[in-house]
N, C-alpha and C positions, 0 to 999 in steps of 0.2 A: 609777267613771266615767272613759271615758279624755278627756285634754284634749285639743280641736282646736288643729293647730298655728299657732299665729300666721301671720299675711302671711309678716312678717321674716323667719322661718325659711326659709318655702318658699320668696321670691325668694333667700336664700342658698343653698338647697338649687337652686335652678332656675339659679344663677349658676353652682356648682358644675360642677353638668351638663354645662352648655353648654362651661366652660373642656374639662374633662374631654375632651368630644366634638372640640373645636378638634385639642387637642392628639392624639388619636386620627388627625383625619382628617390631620391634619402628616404623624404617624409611619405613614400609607396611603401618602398620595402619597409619600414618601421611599423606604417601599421599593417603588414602584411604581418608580419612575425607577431606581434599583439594579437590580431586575429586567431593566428593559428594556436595560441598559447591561452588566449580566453576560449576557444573552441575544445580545444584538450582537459581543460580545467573543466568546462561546463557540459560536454558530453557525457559521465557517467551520470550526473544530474540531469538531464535529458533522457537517457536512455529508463531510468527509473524512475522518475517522475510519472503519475497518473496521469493517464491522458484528458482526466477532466479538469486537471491541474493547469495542463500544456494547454488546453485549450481557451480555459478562461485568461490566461498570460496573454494570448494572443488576441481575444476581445478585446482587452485595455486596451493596447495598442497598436489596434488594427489602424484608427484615422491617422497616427504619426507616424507608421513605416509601414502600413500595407500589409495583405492579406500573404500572399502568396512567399514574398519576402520572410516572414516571419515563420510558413509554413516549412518553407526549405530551409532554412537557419536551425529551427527545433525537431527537422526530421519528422513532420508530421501529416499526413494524407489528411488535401486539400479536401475529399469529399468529405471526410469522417468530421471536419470541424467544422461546412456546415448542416451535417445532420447534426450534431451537437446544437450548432446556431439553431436550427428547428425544433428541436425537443424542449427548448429554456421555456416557450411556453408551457408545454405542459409542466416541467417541473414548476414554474411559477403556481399556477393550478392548482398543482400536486400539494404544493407547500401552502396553500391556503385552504386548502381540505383540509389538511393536517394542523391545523389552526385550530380551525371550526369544530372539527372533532376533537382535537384536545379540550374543548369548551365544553363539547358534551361528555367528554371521559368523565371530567372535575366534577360536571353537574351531576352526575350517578354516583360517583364515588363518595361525595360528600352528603350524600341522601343515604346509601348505604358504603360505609366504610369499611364492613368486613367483604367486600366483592371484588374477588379477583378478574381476570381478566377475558374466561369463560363467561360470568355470569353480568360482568358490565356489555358483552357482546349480545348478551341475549336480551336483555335491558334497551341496547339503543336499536335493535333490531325489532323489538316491541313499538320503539315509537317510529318505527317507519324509515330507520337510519341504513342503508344498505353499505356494512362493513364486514370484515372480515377476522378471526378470534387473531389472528396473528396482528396486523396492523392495529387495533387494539392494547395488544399486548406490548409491541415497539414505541407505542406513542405513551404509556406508564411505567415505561422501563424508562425511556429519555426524559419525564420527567418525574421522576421518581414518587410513583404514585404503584402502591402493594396492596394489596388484601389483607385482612389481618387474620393470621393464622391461629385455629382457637387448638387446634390439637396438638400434641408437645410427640416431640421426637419418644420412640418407646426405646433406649436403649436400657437394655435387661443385664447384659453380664458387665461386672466394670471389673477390671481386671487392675491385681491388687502388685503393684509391680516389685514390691520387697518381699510379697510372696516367696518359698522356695517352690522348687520345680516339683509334681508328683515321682513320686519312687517308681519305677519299674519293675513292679513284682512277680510275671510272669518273664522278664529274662527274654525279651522280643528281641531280634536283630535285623537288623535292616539293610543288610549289605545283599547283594545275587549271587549264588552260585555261579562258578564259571559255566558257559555253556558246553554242548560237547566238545571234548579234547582241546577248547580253545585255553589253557594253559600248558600243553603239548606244546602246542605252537607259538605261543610266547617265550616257553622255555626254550625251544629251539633256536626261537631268533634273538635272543640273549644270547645264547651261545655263539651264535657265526655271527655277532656284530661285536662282541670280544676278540673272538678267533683274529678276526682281519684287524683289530687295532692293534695286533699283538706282532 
């Protein structure tokens, strides 16, 4: 037969409880208020942050908190990251294009050195390379691959700065005529804007 618990026990077990629950709902509100205070702190960084930025944060660590979770936490529509998720292949792609054709930028350039960014387009477009004079020109700008420029800047006048200024031997003036009667009417309003301070 089993024995019924005493009172004693259960108001100690019902004291328990309750300590227990106390201290629970402490350790709620505490990180309720943390929350709200790393939320406030990391909002304007949220709000500014690139959304290619937001979205790779939330790649990392989609498998230890979850998609949606994370979505709502950074303020960010669940569709737009995974068309993001979709697009990584092509930018993978994209960035191994941009490889390969750096390869062939360096192999033209180091054949002809004085060839800018026009004329290595026209080059790899000879061998059968289908690019563009701009994407060309981004991928020897990032790695700093120039033309070499044989023509030298023409600047003619150098202006000699201890120089004095020329004389003004014709006596020119450069101020306006007032227009019609419009010093009438200045003069006027001089006058009744004395009048009244007076």
């Amino acid at each position: 037969m089993s024995r019924r618990p005493r009172f004693r026990d259960l108001v100690s077990v019902v004291f328990e409880l309750r300590e227990e629950l106390r201290c629970s709902e402490r350790e709620i509100q505490n990180l309720r208020r943390e929350n709200e205070v790393l939320l406030e702190a990391a909002e304007p960084l949220i709000h500014h942050a690139p959304a290619r930025e937001r979205f790779a944060f939330i790649h990392a660590r989609r498998e230890r908190l979850g998609i949606r979770l994370l979505c709502r936490v950074l303020i960010t529509d669940l569709y737009n990251y995974h068309g993001w998720v979709r697009a990584e292949v092509k930018r993978c792609e994209r960035a191994y294009d941009d490889q390969r054709l750096t390869e062939l930028v360096v192999e033209v350039h180091t054949a002809h050195p004085a060839y800018g960014a026009p004329r290595v387009t026209r080059e790899l477009q000879r061998r059968g390379v289908a690019v563009g004079q701009r994407r060309v020109a981004r991928l020897m700008r990032e790695h700093g691959i120039a033309g070499v420029t044989r023509r030298r800047r023409s600047n003619l006048t150098k202006l000699d700065p201890g120089a004095a200024a020329a004389p003004d031997l014709i006596q020119r003036e450069f101020t306006a005529p007032y227009a019609f009667g419009l010093h009438r009417v200045l003069d006027g309003l001089a006058t009744l804007i004395n009048a009244r301070a007076t």
